[in-house]
C-alpha positions as CSV (number, residue, x, y, z in Angstrom):
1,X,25.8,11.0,-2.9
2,X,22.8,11.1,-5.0
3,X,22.1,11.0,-9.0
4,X,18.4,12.2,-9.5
5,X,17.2,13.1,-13.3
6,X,14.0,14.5,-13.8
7,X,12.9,14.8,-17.8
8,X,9.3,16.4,-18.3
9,X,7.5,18.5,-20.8
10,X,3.9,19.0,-20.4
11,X,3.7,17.4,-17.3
12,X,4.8,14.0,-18.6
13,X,8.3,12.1,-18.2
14,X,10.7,10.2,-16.6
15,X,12.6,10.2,-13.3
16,X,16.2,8.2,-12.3
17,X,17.8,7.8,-9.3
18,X,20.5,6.3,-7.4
19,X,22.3,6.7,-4.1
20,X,25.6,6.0,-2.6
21,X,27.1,6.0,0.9
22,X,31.1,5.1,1.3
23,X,31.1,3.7,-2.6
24,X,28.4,1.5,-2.3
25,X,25.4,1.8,-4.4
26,X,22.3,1.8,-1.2
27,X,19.3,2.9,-3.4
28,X,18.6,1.7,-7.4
29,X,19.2,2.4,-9.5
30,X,15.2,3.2,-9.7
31,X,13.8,4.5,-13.0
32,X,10.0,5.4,-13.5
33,X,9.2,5.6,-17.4
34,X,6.2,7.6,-18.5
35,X,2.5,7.5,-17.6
36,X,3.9,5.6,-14.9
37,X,2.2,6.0,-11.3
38,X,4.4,6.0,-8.1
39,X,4.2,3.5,-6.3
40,X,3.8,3.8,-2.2
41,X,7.5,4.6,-1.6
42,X,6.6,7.6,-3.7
43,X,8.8,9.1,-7.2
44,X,12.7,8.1,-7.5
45,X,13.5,11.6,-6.6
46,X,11.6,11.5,-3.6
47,X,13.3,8.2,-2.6
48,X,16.7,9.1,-3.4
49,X,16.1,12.7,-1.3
50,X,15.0,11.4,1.8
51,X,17.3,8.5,2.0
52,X,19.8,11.6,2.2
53,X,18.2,12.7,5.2
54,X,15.5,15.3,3.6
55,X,12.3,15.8,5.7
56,X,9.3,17.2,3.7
57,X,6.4,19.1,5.5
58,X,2.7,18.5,5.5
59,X,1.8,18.9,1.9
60,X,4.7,19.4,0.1
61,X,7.0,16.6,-1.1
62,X,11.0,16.4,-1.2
63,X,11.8,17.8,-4.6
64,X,10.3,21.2,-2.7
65,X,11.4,21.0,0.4
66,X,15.2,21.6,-0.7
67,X,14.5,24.0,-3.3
68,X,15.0,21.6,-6.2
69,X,12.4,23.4,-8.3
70,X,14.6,26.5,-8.9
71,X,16.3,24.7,-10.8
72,X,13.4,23.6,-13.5
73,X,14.9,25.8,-16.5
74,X,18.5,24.8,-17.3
75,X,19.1,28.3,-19.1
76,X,18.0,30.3,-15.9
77,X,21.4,28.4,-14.3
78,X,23.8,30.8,-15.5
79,X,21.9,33.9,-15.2
């Protein structure tokens, strides 16, 4: 199970994330503030996504590859 938070307005923000497998916390909690850079293991979210098996293709990264971006506007949810 995954926790991933993404907060961003203008193209600056803040990520979370933390995995578990069998109740056991296995990734994080990882936090990257703003104007931060990713570092080499890429964002949080990224992280968090492929340690639950997620495979991005050539030029796109995780968040994409499972459709996470759909979900960008929290009052398109319920519509």
């Amino acid at each position: 199970m995954a926790y991933v938070e993404a907060e961003y307005f203008g193209g600056v923000g803040e990520q979370r994330a933390a995995v578990w497998d069998g109740g056991a916390l296995v990734l994080g909690p990882l936090h990257l503030e703003e104007g931060q850079p990713f570092g080499p293991a890429g964002s949080p979210l990224s992280q968090a996504l492929r340690r639950l098996g997620v495979v991005a293709s050539a030029g796109e990264d995780e968040f994409s590859a499972v459709g996470l971006g759909r979900h960008r506007h929290r009052d398109a949810w319920t519509g």
